[in-house]
C-alpha positions as semicolon CSV with decimal commas, in nm:
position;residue;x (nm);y (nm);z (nm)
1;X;-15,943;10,753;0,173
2;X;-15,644;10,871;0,000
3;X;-15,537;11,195;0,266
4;X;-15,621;10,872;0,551
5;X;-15,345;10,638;0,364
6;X;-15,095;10,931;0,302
7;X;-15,128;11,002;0,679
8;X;-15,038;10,626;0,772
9;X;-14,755;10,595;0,527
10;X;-14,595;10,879;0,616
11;X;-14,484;10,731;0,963
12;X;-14,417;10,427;0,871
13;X;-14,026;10,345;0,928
14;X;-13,811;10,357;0,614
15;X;-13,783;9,990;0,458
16;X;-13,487;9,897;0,318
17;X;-13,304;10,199;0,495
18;X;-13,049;9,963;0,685
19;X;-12,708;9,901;0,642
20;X;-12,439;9,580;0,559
21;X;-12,091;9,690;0,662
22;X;-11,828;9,456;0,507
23;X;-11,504;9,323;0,690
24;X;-11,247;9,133;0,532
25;X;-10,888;9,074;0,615
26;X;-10,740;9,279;0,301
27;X;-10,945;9,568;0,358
28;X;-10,824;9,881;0,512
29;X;-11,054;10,127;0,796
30;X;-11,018;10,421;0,537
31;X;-11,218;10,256;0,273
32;X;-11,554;10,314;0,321
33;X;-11,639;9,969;0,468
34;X;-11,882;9,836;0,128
35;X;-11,852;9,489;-0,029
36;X;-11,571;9,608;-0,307
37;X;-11,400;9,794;-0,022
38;X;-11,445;9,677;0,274
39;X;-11,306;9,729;0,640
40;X;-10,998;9,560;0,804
41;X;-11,168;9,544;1,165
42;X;-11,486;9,465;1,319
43;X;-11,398;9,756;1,571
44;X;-11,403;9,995;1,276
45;X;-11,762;9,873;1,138
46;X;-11,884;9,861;1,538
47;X;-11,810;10,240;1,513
48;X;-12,035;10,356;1,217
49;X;-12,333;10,054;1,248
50;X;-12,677;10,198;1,349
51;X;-13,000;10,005;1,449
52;X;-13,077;9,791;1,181
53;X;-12,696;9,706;1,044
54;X;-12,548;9,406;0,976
55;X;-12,163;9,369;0,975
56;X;-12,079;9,052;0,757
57;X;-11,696;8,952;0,822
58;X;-11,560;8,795;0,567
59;X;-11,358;8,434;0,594
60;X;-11,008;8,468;0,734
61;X;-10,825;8,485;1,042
62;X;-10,841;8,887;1,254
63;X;-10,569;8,920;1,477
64;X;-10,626;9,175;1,791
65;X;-10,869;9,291;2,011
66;X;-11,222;9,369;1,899
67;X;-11,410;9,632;2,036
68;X;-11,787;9,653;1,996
69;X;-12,020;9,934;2,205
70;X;-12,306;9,953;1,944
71;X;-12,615;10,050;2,040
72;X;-12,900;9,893;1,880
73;X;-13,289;9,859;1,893
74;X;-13,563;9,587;1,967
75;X;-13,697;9,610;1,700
76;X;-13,365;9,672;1,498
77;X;-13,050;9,465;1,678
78;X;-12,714;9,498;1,525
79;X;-12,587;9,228;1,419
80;X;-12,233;9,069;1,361
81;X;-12,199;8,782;1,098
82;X;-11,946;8,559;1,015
83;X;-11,855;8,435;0,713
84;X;-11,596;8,182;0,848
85;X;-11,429;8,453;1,021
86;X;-11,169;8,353;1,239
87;X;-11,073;8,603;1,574
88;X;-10,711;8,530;1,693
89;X;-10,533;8,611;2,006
90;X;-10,203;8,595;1,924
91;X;-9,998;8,884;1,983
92;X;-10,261;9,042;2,202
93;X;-10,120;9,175;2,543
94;X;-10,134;8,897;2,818
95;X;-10,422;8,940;3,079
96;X;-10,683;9,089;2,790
97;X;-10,989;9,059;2,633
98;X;-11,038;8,946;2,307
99;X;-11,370;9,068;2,222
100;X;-11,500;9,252;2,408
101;X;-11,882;9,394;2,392
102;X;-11,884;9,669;2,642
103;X;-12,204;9,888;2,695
104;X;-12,369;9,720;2,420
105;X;-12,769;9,726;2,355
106;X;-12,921;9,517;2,152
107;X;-12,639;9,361;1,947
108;X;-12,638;9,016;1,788
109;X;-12,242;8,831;1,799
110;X;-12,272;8,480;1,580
111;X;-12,072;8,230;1,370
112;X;-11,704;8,320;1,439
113;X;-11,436;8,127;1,579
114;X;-11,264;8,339;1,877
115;X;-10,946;8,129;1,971
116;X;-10,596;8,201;2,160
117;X;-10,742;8,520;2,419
118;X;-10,476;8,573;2,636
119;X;-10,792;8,638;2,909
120;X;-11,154;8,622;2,803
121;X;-11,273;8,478;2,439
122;X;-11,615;8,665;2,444
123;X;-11,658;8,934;2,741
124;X;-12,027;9,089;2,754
125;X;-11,935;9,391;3,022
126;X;-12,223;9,604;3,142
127;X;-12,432;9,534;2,822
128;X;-12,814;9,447;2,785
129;X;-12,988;9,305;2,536
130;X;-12,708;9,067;2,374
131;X;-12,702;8,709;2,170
132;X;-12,342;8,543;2,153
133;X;-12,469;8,266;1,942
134;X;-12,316;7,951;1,738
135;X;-11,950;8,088;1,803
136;X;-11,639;7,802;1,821
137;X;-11,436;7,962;2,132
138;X;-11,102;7,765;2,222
139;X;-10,781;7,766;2,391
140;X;-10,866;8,063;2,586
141;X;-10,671;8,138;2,869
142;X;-10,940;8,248;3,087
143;X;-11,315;8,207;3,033
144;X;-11,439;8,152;2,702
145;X;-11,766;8,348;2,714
146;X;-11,781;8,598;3,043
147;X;-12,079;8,785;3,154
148;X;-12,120;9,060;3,387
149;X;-12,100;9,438;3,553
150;X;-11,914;9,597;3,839
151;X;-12,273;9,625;4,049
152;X;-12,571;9,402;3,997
153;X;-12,769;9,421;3,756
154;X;-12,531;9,620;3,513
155;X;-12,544;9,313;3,260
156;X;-12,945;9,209;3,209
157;X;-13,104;9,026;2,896
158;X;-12,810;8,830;2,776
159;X;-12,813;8,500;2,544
160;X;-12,593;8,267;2,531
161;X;-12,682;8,002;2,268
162;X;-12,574;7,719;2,026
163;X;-12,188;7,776;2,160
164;X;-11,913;7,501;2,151
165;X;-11,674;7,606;2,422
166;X;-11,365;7,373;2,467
167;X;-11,016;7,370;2,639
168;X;-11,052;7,728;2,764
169;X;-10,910;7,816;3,138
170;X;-10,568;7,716;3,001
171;X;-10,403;7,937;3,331
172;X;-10,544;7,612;3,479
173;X;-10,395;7,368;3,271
174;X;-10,158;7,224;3,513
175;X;-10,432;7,200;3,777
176;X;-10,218;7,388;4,065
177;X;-10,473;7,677;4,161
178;X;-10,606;7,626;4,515
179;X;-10,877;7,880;4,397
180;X;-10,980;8,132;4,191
181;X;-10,982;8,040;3,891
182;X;-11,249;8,098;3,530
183;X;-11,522;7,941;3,427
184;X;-11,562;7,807;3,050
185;X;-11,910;8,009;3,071
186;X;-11,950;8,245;3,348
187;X;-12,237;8,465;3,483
188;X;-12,159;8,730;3,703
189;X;-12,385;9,031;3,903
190;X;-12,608;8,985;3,615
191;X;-13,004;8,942;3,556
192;X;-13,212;8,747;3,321
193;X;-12,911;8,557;3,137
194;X;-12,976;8,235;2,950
195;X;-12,728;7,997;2,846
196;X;-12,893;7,760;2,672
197;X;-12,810;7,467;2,388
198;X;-12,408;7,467;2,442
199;X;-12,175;7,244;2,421
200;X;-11,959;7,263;2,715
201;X;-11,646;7,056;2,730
202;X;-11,248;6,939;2,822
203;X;-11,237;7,331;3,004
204;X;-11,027;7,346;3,302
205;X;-11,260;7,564;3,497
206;X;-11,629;7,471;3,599
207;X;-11,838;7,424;3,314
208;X;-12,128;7,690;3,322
209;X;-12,144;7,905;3,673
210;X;-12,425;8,151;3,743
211;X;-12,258;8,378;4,066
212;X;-12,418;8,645;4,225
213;X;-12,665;8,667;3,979
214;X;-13,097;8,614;3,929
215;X;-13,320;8,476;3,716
216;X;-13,114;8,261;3,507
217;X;-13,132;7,969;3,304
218;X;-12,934;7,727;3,180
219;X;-13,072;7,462;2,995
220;X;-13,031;7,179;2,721
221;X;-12,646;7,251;2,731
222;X;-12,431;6,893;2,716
223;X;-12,132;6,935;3,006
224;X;-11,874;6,687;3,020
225;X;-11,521;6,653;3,127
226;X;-11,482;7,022;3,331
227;X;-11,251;7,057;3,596
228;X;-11,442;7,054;3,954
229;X;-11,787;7,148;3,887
230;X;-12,015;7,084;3,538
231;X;-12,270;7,314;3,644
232;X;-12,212;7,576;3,930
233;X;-12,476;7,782;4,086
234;X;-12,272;7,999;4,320
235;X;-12,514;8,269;4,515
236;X;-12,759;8,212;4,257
237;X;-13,132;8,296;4,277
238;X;-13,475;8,272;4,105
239;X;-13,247;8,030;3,869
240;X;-13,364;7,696;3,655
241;X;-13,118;7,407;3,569
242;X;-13,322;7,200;3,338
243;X;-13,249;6,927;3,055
244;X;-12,866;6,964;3,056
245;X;-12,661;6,642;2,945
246;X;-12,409;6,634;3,241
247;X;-12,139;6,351;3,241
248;X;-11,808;6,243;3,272
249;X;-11,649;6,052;2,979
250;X;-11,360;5,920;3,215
251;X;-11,112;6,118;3,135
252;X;-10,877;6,156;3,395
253;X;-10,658;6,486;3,273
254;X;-11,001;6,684;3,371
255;X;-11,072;6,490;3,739
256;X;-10,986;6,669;4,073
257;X;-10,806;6,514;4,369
258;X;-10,889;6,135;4,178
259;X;-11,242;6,239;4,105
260;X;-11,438;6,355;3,806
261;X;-11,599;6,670;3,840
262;X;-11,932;6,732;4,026
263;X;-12,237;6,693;3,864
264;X;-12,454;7,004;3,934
265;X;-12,377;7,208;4,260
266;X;-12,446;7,491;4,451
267;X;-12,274;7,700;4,715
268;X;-12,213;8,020;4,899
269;X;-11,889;8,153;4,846
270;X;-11,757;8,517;4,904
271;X;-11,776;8,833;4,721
272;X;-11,834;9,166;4,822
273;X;-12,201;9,162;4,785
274;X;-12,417;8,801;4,847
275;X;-12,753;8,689;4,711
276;X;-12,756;8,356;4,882
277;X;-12,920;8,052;4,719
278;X;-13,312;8,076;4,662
279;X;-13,540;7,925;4,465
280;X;-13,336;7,723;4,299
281;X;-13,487;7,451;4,020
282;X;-13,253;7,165;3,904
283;X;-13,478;6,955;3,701
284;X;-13,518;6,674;3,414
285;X;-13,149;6,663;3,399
286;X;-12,956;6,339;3,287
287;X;-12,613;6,352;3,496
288;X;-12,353;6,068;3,509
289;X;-12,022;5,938;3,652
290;X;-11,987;6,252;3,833
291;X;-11,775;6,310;4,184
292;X;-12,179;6,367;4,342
293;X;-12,447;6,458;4,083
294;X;-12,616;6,732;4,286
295;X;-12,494;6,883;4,586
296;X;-12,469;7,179;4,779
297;X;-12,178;7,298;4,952
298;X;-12,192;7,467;5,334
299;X;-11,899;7,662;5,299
300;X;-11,728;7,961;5,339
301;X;-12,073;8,197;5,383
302;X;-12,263;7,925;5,400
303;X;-12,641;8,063;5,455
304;X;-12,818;7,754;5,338
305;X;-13,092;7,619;5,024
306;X;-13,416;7,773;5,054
307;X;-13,740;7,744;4,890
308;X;-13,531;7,542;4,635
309;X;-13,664;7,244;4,414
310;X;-13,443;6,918;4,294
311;X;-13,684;6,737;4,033
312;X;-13,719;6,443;3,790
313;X;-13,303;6,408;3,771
314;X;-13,161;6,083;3,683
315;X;-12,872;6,047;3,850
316;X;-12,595;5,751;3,799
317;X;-12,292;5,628;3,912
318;X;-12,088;5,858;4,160
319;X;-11,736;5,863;4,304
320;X;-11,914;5,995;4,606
321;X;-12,256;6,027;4,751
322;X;-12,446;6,057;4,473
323;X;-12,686;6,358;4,624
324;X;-12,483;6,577;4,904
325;X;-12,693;6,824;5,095
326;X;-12,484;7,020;5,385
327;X;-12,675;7,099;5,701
328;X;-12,725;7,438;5,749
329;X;-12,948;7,623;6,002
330;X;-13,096;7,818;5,707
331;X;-13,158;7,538;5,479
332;X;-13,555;7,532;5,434
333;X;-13,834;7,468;5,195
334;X;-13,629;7,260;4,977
335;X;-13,824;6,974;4,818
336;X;-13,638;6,668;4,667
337;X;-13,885;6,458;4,501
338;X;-13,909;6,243;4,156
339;X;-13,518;6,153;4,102
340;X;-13,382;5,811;4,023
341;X;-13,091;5,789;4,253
342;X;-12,882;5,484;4,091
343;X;-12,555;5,394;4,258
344;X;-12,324;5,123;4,044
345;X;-12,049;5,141;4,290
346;X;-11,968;5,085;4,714
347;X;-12,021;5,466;4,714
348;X;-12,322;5,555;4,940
349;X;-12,621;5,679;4,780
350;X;-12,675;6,008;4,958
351;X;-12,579;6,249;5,260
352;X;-12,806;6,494;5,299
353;X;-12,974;6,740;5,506
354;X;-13,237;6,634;5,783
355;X;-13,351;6,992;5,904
356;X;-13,500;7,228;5,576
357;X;-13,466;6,986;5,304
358;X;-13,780;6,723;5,214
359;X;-13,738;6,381;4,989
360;X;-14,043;6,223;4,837
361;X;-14,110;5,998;4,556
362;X;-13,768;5,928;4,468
363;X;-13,628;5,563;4,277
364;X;-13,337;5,418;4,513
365;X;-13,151;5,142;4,323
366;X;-13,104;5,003;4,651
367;X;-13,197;4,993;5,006
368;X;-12,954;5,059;5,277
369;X;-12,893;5,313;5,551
370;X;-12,736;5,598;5,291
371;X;-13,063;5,636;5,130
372;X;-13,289;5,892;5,246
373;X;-13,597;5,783;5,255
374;X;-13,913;5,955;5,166
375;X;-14,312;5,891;5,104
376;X;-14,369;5,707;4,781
377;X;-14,016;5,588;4,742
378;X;-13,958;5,292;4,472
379;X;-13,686;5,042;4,562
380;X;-13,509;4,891;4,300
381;X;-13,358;4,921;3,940
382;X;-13,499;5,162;3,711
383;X;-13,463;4,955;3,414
384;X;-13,295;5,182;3,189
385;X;-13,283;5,123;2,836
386;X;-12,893;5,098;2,836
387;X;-12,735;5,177;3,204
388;X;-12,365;5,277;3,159
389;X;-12,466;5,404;2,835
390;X;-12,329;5,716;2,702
391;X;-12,620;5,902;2,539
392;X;-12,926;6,084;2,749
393;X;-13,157;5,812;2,529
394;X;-12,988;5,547;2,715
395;X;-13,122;5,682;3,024
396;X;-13,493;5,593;2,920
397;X;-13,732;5,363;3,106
398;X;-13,834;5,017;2,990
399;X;-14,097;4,898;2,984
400;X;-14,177;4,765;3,328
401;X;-13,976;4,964;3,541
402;X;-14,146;5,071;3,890
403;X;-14,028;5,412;3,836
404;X;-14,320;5,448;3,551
405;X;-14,615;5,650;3,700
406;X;-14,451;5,692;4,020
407;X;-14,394;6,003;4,072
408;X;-14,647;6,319;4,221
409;X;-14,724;6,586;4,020
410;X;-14,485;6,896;3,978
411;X;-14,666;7,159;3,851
412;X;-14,350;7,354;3,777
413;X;-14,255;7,084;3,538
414;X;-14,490;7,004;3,301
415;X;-14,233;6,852;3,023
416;X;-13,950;6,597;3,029
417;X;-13,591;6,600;2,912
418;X;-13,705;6,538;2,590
419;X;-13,968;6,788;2,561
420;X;-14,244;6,509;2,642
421;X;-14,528;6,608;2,880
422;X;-14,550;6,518;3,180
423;X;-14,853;6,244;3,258
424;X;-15,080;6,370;3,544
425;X;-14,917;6,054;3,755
426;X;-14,543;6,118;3,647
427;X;-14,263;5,910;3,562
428;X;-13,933;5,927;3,834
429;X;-13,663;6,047;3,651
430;X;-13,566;6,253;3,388
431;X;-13,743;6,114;3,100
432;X;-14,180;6,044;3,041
433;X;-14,238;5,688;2,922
């Protein structure tokens, strides 16, 4: 028994063997980076970290770029931790980075404050296997958190999680690009990225966009008060948009041409290389007083929404129609079914799509010739537990509304907004009662 355990133990991994790198803002690269001497720069402790390491920055505010192309493991990341460490742009070239993780594998990036980038707060360039988590990024001048590769499918595996991202796209400020400009979170010729549990807010670029990429998610994020779009699926496929908190507050420095921003929306535009919209699920999101809460956008490649599903929304007060579907010869397959379509203003309730694009089962707060109508349709007010509130709870059903045990059965969905399942006759809307 003993030569059997000797065998076993002797390929084991080393515990213990791994490594904490120190940063702090009055040490120098040419000590040798421990907690009595640490490192002045991330970049330097990004150079000598191996599977396994942890680099703990310590409070205080890092001015200049910060370069990180570590390489870890699954089963030993790299990670960066922040002790109140604050990343600062100033004095940084204009048009550049700030941090920037290029070719990185299997590195962690969490708790710091990245502020002032004279371009991108947090780029993830060609990288796989990376977590930018419960980071403050601000006043950015481009995107706050950027991921993506030259070619598709350079950039796989990425996290994006527990982020507040405000007042970023500042080259925007004054609201006078035609085009073109950031997004406060964007997702570019990339695979498998999840941006998930952010808070997304006052940018002056689209909220979150997925663009040219697959098999995305972005979920449980709260959007509000983006210029243009909240959420932006932009030749996007094999991509779920489910449970995000997506509203306007009202305020008008963020609206576009006298409206708020869209709600969640979905287009075609150009690149050098399309993947146009497919399989597409927007579902059990809350999204109000937007310009429409869903739509998608026939324009400049155009090519349509196929196989796509819009489920269990709850949808309120538009500036315009408050569900816009563009004819296209190629839309097809796309259900619409379980959403509470509620209208407080003259604006119509819908324009959509007759040719590729189904409605069924879907709560109308009224009847008139802007609805689309469907089998199993409810007519009617919702009864929500506080309509023109300002919270997703207020967007509950009371007891007694016709929307309760309405809906069919969506396999793909078997939970709520609020993690509730799903009865085996449904609930319209968002939320279970």
């Amino acid at each position: 028994m003993a030569r059997v355990l000797f065998f076993l133990f002797a390929f084991l991994p080393a515990i213990g063997s791994s490594t904490t790198w120190f940063v702090a803002t009055t040490g120098r690269d040419d000590n040798p980076g421990t907690n009595g001497k640490p490192f002045a720069t991330i970049t330097k402790a990004s150079q000598l970290a191996k599977p396994g390491d942890v680099v703990l920055v310590r409070s205080g505010v890092y001015r200049g770029i910060v370069r990180i192309a570590s390489r870890g493991t699954q089963a030993a990341p790299i990670v960066f931790r922040s002790e109140n460490a604050i990343i600062d742009g100033a004095g940084t070239p204009p048009n550049t980075n700030l941090v920037q993780l290029t070719e990185a594998e299997w590195v962690q990036f969490t708790g710091f404050e990245v502020r002032g980038a004279t371009r991108i707060g947090i780029n993830v360039w060609m990288s796989h296997h990376v977590t930018v988590a419960k980071n403050r990024v601000h006043d950015c001048g481009a995107a706050a958190i950027w991921a993506g590769g030259e070619k598709q499918g350079e950039t796989t595996d990425v996290t994006i999680t527990g982020n507040t991202v405000t007042g970023n796209v500042l080259q925007n400020a004054a609201h006078q690009l035609r085009r073109g400009w950031p997004q406060a979170i964007g997702v570019y010729k990339s695979a498998r990225v999840d941006v998930t549990e952010n808070v997304v807010a006052r940018n002056h670029g689209e909220g979150v966009a997925i663009i040219v990429s697959n098999h995305c998610t972005v979920a449980g994020n709260e959007v509000n008060d983006n210029y243009s779009v909240e959420i932006y699926l932009d030749n996007a496929q094999s991509t779920l948009v489910e449970r995000n908190f997506v509203y306007s507050s009202g305020d008008r420095r963020y609206f576009r041409a006298g409206h708020p921003a869209f709600g969640i929306g979905a287009a075609n535009e150009t690149y050098d290389v399309a993947s146009p919209l497919e399989q597409i699920t927007i579902a059990n999101n809350i999204i109000l007083r937007s310009r429409s809460a869903i739509f998608y956008g026939n324009y400049e490649r155009g090519g349509g929404l196929r196989k796509s599903l819009i489920a269990n929304n709850t949808c309120y007060a538009s500036t315009e129609a408050l569900v816009r579907i563009d004819e296209s010869s190629r839309n097809e397959g796309t259900r619409v079914v379980n959403n509470i379509f509620y209208q407080s203003r003259d604006a119509p309730l819908a324009r959509a799509a007759k040719r590729g694009v189904t409605f069924s089962n879907n709560n109308w707060n009224r009847a008139d010739r802007n609805r689309v109508a469907g089998e199993g349709d409810v007519i009617g007010d919702p009864l929500f537990v506080n309509r023109g509130g300002t919270s997703a709870a207020d967007y509950r059903l009371s007891a007694g509304s016709r929307a309760i045990g309405a809906g069919v059965r969506v396999p793909e969905l078997p939970n709520d907004y609020f993690g509730t399942p799903r009865k085996a006759q449904p609930d319209i809307g968002a939320t279970e009662q």
